[in-house]
PDB file with one MODEL, atoms N, CA, C and O in Angstrom:
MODEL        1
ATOM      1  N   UNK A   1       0.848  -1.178   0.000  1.00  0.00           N
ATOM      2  CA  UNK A   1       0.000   0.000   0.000  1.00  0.00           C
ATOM      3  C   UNK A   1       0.896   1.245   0.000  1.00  0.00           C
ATOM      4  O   UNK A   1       1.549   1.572   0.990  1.00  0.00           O
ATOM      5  N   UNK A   2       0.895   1.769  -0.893  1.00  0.00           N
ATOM      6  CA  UNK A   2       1.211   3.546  -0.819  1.00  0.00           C
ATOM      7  C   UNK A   2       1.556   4.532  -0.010  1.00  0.00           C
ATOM      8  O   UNK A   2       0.554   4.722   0.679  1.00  0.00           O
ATOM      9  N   UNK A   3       2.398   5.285   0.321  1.00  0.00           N
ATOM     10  CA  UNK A   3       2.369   5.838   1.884  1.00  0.00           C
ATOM     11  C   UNK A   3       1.402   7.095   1.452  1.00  0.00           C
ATOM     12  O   UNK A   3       1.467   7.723   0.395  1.00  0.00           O
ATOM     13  N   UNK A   4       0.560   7.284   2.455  1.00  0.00           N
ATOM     14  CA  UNK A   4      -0.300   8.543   2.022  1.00  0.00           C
ATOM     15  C   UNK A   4       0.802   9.958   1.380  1.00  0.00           C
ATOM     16  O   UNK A   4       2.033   9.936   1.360  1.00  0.00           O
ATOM     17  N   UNK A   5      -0.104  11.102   0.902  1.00  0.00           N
ATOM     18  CA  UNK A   5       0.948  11.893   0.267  1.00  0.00           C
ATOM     19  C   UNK A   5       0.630  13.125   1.549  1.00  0.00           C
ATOM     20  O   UNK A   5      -0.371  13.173   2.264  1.00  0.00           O
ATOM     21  N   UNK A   6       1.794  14.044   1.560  1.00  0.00           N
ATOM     22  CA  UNK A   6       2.096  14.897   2.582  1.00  0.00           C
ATOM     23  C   UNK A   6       0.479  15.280   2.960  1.00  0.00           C
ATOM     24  O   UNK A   6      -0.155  15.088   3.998  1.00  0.00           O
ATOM     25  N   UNK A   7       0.219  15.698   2.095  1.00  0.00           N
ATOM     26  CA  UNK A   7      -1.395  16.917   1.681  1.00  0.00           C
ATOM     27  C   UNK A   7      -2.492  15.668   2.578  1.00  0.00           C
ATOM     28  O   UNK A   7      -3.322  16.030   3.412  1.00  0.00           O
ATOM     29  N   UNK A   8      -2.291  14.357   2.228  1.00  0.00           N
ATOM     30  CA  UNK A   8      -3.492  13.789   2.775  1.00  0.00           C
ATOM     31  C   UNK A   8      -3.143  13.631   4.524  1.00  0.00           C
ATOM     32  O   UNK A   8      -3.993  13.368   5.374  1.00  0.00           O
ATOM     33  N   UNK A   9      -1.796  13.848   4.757  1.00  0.00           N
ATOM     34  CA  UNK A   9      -1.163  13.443   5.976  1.00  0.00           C
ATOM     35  C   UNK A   9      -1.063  14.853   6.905  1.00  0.00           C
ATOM     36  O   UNK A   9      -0.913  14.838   8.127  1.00  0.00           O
ATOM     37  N   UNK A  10      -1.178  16.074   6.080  1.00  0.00           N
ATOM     38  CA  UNK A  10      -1.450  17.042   6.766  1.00  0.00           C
ATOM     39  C   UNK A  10      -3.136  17.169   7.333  1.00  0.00           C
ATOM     40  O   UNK A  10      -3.563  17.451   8.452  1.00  0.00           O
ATOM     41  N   UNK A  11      -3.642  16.933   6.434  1.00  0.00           N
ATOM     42  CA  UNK A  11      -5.258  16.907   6.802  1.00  0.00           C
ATOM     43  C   UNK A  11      -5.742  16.106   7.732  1.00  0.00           C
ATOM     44  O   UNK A  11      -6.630  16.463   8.506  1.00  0.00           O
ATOM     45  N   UNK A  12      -5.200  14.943   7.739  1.00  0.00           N
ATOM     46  CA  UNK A  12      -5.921  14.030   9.016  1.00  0.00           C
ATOM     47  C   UNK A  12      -4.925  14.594   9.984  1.00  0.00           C
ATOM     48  O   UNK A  12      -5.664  14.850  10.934  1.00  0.00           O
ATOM     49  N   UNK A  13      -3.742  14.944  10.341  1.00  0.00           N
ATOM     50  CA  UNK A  13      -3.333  15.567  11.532  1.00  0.00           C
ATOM     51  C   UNK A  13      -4.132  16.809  11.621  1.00  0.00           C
ATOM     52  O   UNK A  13      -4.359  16.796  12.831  1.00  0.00           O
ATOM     53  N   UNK A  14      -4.729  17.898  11.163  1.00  0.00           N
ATOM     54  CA  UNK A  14      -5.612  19.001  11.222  1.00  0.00           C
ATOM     55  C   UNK A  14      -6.824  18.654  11.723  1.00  0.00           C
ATOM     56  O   UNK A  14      -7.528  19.399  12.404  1.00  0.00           O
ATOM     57  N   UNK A  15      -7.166  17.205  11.308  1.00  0.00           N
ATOM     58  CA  UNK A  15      -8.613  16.303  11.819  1.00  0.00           C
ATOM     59  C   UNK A  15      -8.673  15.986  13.014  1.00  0.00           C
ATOM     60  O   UNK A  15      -9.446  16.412  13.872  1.00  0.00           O
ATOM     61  N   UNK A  16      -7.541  14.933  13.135  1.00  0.00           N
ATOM     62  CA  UNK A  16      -7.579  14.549  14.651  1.00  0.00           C
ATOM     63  C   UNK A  16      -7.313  15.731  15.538  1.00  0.00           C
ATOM     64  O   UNK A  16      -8.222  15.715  16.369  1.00  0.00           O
ATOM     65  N   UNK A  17      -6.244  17.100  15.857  1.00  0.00           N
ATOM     66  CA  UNK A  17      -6.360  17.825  16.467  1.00  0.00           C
ATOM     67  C   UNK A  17      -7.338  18.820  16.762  1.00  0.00           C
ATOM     68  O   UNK A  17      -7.344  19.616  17.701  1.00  0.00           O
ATOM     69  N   UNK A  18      -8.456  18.621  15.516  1.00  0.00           N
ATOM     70  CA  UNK A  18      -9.554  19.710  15.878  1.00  0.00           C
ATOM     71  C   UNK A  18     -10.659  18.969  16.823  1.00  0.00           C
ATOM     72  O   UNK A  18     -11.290  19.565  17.695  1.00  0.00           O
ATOM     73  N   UNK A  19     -10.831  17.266  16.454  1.00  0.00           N
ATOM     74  CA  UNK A  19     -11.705  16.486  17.233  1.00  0.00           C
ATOM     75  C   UNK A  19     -11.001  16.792  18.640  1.00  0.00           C
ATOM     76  O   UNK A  19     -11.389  17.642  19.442  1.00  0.00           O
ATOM     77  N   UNK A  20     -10.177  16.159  18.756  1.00  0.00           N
ATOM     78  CA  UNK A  20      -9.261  16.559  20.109  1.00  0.00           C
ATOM     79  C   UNK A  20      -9.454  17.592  20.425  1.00  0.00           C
ATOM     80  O   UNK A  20     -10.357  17.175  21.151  1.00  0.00           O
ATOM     81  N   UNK A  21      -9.481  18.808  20.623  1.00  0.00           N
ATOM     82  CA  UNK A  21     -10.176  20.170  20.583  1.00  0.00           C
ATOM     83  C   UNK A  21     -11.315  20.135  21.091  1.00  0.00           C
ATOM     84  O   UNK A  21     -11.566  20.221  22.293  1.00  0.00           O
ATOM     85  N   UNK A  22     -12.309  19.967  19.943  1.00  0.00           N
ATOM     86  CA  UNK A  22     -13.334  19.784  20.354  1.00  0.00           C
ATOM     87  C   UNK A  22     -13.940  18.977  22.013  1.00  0.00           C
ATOM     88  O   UNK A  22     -15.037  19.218  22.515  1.00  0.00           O
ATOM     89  N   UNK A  23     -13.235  18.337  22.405  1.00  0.00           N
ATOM     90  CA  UNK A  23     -13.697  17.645  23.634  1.00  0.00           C
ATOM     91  C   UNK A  23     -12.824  17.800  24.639  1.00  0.00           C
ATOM     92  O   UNK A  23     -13.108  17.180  25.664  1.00  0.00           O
ATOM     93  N   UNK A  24     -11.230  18.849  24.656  1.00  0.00           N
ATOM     94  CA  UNK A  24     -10.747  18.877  25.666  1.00  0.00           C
ATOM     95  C   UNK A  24     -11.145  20.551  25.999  1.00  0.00           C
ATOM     96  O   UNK A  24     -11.117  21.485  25.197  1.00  0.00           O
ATOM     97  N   UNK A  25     -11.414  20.574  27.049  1.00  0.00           N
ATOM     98  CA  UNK A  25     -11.432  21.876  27.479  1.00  0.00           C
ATOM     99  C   UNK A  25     -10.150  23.297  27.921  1.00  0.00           C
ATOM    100  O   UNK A  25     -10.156  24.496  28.202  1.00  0.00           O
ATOM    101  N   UNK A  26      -9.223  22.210  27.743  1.00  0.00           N
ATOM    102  CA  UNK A  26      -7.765  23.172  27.694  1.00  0.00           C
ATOM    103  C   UNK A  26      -7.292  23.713  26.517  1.00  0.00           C
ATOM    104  O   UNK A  26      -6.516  24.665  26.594  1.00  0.00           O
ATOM    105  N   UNK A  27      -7.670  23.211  25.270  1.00  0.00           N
ATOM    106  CA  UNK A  27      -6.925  22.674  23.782  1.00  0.00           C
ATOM    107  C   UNK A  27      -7.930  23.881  23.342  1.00  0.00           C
ATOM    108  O   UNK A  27      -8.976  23.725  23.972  1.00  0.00           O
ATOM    109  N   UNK A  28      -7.997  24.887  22.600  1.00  0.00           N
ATOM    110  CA  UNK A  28      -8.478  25.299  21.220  1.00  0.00           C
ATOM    111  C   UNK A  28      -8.177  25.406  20.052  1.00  0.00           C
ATOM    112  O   UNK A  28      -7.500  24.388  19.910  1.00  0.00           O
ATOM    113  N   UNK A  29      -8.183  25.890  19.114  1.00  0.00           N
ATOM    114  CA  UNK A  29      -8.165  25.361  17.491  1.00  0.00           C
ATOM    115  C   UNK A  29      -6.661  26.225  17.449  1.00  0.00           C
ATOM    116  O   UNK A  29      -5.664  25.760  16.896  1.00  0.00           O
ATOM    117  N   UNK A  30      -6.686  27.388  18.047  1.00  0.00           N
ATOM    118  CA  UNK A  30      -5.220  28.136  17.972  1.00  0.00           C
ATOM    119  C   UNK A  30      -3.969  27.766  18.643  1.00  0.00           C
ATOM    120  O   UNK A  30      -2.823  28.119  18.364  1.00  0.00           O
ATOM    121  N   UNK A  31      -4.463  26.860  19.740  1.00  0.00           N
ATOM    122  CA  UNK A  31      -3.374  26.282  20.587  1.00  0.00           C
ATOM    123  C   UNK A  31      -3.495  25.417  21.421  1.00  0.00           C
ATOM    124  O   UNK A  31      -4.485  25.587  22.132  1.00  0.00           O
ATOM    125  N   UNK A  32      -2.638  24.156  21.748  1.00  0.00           N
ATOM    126  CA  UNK A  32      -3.092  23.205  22.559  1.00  0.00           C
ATOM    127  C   UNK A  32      -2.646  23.967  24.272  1.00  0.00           C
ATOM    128  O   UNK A  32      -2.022  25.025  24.363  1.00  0.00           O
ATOM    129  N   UNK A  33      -3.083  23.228  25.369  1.00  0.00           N
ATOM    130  CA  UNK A  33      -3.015  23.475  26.694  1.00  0.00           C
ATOM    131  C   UNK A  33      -1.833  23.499  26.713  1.00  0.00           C
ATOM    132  O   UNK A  33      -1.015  23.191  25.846  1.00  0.00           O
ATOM    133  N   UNK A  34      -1.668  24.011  28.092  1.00  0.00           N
ATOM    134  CA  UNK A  34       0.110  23.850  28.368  1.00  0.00           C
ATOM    135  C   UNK A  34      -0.591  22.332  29.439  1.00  0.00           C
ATOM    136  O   UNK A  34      -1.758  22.056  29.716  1.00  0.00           O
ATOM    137  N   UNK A  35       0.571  21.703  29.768  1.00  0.00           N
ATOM    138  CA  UNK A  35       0.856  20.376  30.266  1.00  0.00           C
ATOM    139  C   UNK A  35       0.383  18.980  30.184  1.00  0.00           C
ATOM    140  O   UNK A  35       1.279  18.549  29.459  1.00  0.00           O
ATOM    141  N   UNK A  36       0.039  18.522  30.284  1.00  0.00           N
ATOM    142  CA  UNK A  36       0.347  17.007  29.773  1.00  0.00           C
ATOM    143  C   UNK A  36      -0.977  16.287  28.594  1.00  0.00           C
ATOM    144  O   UNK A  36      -1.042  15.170  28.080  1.00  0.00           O
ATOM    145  N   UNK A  37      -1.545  17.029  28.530  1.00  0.00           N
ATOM    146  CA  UNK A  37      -2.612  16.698  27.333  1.00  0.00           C
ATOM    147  C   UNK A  37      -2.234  16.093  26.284  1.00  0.00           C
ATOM    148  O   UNK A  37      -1.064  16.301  25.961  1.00  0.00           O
ATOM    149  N   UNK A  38      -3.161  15.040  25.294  1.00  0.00           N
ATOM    150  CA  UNK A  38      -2.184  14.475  24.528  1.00  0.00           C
ATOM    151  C   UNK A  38      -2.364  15.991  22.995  1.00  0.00           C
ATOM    152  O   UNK A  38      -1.789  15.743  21.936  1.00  0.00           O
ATOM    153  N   UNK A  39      -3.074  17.219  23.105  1.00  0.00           N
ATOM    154  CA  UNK A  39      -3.102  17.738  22.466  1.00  0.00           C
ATOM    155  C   UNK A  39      -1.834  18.187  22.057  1.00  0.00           C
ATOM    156  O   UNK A  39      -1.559  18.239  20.858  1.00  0.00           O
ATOM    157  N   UNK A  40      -0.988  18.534  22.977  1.00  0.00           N
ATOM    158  CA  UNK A  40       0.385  19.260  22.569  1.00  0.00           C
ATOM    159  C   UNK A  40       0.976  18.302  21.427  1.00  0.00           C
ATOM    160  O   UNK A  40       1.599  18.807  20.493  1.00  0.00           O
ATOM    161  N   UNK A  41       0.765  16.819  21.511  1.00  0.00           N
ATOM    162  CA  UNK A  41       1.263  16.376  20.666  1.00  0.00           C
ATOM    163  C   UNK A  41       0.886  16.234  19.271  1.00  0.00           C
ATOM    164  O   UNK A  41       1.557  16.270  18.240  1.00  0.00           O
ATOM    165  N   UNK A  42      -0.583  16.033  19.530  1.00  0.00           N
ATOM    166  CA  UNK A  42      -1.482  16.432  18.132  1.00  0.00           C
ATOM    167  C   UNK A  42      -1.171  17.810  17.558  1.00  0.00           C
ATOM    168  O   UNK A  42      -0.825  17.612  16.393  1.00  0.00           O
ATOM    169  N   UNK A  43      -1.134  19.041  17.815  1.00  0.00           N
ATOM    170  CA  UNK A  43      -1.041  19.988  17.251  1.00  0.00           C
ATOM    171  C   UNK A  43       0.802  20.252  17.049  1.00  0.00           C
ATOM    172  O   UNK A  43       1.093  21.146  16.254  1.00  0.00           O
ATOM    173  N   UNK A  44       1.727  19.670  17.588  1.00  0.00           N
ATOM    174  CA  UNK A  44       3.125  19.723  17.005  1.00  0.00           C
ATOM    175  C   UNK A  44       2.553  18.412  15.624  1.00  0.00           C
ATOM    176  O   UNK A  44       2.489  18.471  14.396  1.00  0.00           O
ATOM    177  N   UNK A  45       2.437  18.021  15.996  1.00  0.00           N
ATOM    178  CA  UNK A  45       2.286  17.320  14.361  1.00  0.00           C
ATOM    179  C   UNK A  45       2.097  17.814  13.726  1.00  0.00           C
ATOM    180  O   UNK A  45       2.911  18.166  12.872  1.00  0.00           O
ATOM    181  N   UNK A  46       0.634  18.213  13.769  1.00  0.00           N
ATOM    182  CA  UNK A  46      -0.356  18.904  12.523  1.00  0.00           C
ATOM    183  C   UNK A  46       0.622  20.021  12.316  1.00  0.00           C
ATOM    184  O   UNK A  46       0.598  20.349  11.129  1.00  0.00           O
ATOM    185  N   UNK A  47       1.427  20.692  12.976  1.00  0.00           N
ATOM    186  CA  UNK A  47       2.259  22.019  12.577  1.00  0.00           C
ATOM    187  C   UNK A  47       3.568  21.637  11.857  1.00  0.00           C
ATOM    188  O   UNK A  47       3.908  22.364  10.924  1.00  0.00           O
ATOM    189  N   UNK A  48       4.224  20.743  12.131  1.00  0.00           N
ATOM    190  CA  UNK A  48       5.054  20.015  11.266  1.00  0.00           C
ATOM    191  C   UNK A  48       4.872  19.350   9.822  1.00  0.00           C
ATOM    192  O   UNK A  48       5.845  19.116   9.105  1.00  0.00           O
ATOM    193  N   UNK A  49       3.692  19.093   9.484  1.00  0.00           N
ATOM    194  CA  UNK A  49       3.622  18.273   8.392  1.00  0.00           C
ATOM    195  C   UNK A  49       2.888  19.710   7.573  1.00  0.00           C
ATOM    196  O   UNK A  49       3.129  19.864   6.375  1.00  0.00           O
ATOM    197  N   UNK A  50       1.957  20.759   8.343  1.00  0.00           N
ATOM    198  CA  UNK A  50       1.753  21.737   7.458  1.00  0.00           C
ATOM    199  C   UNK A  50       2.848  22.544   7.314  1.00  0.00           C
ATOM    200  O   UNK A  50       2.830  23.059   6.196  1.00  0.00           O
ATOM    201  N   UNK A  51       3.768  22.867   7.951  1.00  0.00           N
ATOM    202  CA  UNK A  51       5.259  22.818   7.083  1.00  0.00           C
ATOM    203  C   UNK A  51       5.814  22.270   5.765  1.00  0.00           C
ATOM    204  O   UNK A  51       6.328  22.735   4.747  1.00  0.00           O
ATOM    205  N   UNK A  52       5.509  21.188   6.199  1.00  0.00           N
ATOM    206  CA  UNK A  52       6.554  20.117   4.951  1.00  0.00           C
ATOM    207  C   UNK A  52       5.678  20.295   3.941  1.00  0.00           C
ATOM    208  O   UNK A  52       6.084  19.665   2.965  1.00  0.00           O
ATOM    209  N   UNK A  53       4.636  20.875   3.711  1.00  0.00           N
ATOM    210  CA  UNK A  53       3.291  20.725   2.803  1.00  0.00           C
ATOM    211  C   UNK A  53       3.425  22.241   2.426  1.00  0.00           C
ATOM    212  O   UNK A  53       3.152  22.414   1.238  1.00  0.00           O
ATOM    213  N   UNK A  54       3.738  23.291   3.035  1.00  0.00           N
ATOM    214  CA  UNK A  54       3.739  24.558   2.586  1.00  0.00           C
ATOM    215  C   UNK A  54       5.118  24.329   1.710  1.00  0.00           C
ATOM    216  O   UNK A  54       5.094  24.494   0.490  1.00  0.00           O
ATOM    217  N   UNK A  55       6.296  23.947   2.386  1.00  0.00           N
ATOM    218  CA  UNK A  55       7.468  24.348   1.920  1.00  0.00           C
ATOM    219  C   UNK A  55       7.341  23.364   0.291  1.00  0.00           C
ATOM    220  O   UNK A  55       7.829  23.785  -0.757  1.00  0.00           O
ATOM    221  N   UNK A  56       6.629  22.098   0.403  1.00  0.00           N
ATOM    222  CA  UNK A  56       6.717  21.318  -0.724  1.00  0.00           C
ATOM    223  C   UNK A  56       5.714  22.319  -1.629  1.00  0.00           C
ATOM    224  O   UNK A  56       5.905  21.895  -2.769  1.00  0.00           O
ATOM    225  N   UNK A  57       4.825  23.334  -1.722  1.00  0.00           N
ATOM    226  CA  UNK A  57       3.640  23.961  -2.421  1.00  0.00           C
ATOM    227  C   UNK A  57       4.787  25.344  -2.916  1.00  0.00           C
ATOM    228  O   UNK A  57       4.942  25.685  -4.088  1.00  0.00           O
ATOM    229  N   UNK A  58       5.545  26.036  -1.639  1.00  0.00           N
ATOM    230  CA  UNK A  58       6.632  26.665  -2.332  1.00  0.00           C
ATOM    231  C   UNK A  58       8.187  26.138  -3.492  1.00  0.00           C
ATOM    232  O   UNK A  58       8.955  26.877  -4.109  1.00  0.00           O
ATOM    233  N   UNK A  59       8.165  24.951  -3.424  1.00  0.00           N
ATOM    234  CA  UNK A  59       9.107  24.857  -3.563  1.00  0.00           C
ATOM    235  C   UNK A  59       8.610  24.406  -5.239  1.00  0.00           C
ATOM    236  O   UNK A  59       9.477  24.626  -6.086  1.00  0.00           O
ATOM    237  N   UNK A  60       7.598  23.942  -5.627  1.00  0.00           N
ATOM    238  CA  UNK A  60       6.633  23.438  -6.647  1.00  0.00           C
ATOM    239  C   UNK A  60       6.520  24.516  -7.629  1.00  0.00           C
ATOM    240  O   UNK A  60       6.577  24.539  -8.858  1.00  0.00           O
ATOM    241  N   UNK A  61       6.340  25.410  -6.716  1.00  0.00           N
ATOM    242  CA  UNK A  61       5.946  27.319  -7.699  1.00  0.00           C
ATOM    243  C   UNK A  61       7.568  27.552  -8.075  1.00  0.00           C
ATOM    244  O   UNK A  61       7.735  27.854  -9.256  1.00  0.00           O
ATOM    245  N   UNK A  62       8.378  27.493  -7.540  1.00  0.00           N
ATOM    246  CA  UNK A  62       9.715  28.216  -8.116  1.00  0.00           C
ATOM    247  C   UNK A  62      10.000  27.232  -9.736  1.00  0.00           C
ATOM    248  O   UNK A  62      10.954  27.505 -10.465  1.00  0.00           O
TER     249      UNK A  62
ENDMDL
END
């Protein structure tokens, strides 16, 4: 099987951190809680791979 492509791998990290969101009361869509939530880790993802997905969309245009 295929490894998903950045774009589909950015979106489900954007997915799972907004569900996650949605039901923790520390976490909002702009920033996860400070301390031990598993949000901090969901939203360093989702911010990492929409990196690698911007820089691959810039790097496409040059």
């Amino acid at each position: 099987m295929p490894q998903p492509s950045v774009h589909a791998r950015y979106l489900a990290a954007d997915r799972s951190y907004r569900e996650h969101a949605a039901s923790c009361s520390g976490c909002d869509l702009s920033a996860p809680a400070d301390g031990g939530c598993e949000g901090a880790r969901l939203y360093e993802s989702f911010t990492r791979l929409q990196d690698a997905y911007l820089n691959r969309q810039r790097q496409q245009r040059r």
